[in-house]
N, C-alpha and C positions, 0 to 999 in steps of 0.2 A: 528453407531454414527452419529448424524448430523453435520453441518460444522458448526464451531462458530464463520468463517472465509466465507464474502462470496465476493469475487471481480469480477467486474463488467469491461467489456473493453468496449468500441465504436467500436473496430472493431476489426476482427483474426488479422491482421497487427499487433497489440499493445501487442497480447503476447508473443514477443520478448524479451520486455521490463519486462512486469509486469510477468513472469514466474518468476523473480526472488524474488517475494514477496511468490508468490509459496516454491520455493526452503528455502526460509528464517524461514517458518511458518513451515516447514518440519522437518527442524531444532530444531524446539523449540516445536516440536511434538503438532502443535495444526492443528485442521481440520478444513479446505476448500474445495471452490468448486467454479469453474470457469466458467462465460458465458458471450456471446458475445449479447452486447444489445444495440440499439444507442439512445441517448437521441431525438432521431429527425428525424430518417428512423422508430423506431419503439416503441415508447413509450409507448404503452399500453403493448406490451412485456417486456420491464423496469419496469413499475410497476406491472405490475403481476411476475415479478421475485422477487422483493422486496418482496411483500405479502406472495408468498411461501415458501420464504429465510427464514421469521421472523418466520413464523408457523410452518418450521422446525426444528426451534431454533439458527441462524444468531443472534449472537451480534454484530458484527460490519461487515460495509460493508467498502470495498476498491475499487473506482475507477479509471482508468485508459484513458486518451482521451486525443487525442491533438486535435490541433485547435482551434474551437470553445469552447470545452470542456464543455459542461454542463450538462452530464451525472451523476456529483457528487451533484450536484446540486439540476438535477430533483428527485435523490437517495433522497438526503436529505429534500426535498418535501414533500416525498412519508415516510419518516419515521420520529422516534425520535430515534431511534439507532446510536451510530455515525458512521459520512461517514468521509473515509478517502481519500483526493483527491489527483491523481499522476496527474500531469500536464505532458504530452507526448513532445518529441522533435519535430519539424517539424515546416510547418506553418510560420509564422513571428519571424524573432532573433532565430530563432529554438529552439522554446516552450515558447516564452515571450506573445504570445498569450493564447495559453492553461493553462498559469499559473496563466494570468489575468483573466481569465474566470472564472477558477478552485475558485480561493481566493476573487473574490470580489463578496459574498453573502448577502444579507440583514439581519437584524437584527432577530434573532429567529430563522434563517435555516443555523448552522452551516457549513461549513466544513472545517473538517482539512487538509489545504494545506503544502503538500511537496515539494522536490526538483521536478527540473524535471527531468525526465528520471529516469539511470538506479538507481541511488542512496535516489532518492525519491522512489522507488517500493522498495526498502531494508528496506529501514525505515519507510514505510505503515506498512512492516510484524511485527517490532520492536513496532511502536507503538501500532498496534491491541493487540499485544501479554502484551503489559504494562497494556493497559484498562481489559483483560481478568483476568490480575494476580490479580490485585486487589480484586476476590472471589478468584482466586487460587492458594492457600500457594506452590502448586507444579510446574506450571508454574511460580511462581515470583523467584524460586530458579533456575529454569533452563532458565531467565534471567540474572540474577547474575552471573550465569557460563557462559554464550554467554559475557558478560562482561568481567570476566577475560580473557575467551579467546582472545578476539580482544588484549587486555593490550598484552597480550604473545605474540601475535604474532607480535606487533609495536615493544616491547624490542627485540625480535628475528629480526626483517628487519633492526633495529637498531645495531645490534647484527652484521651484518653480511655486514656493509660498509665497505668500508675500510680507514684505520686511516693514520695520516701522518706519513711517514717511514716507514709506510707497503708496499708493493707491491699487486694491483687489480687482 
């Protein structure tokens, strides 16, 4: 099966972070596939991954980069599928750069910008997987269940402080 997931890092450094869009997408049983590509050491590696990606069947792309960050960018350049941009910690404010990078696109070359760090790479997987349900009656249900679940698990952490007159 090809990957209908494909994210993109600036550097091995980044999949620290962005593994966890990995793990998310794993979850929601949708396919991916992971490489390391800089918008700026290697760019014609960038876009001929992109090329590959689509012709393998890549719906949506998710990138990963801090600092300068405009790997999502050049993604979104190179395609009309949507890019999903994580802005990485590090760098200036620790990722107020990467995020400025990530989010301020011109008019026509989307991306969509996330958190940064590890809670934006969670909700890269979340959102890919929303754009994919949209053809798939059986992914959008086993978003609905990733739904409940989170709900469960807040009433359970909720479930389990402790009240006044109880003992911790």
């Amino acid at each position: 099966m090809s990957a209908a997931v494909t994210i993109l890092l600036g550097s091995a450094s980044d999949w620290d972070t962005m593994k966890e869009t990995g793990v998310e997408l794993d979850k929601l049983q949708v396919a991916w596939e992971v490489h390391v590509s800089s918008a700026h050491r290697t760019l014609q590696r960038t876009v001929e991954l992109v090329r590959c990606a689509e012709s393998a069947g890549t719906r949506v792309f998710v990138c990963g980069a801090g600092m300068a960050a405009h790997l999502a960018g050049v993604v979104a350049a190179t395609t009309t599928r949507p890019v999903i941009g994580v802005p990485l910690p590090g760098g200036l404010a620790d990722g107020l750069d990467a995020l400025l990078s990530t989010v301020q696109m011109p008019a026509g070359v989307p991306v969509a910008t996330l958190a940064v760090g590890r809670a934006g790479a969670r909700n890269a997987a979340y959102l890919a997987a929303q754009m994919l349900a949209l053809a798939d009656p059986l992914l959008a249900e086993r978003l609905a269940q990733a739904r409940v679940s989170l709900n469960e698990a807040v009433v359970a952490a909720d479930e389990s402080l402790p009240r006044p007159g109880s003992r911790p």
